[in-house]
C-alpha positions, 0 to 999 in steps of 0.5 A, spaced: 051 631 707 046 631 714 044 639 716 041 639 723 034 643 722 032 648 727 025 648 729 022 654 726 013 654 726 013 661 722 018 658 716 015 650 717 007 655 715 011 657 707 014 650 707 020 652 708 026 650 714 031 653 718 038 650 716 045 650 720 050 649 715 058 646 716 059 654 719 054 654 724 050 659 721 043 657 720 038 660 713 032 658 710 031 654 704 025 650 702 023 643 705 023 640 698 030 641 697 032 636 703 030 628 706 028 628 713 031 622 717 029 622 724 035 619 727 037 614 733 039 618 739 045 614 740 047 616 732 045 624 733 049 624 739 055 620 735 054 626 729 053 632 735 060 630 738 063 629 732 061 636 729 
């Protein structure tokens, strides 16, 4: 799956970040559970337009 991740610099200090799941709704889970991409903006508004 790709989750967007929201910028939060309170949860990045515990190594943890803010992700939005398939609802909507956003929650804090540890950063080691996840690979960061940093996407093409061409792909990221592709993923943006289809959710």
């Amino acid at each position: 799956m790709i989750y967007q991740v929201m910028p939060d610099e309170s949860a990045a200090k515990s190594n943890y970040v803010r992700v939005v799941d398939n609802e909507g709704e956003d929650y804090l889970y540890p950063a080691k559970y996840f690979m960061f991409l940093d996407l093409p903006d061409e792909i990221e508004r592709a993923l943006s337009r289809a959710a």
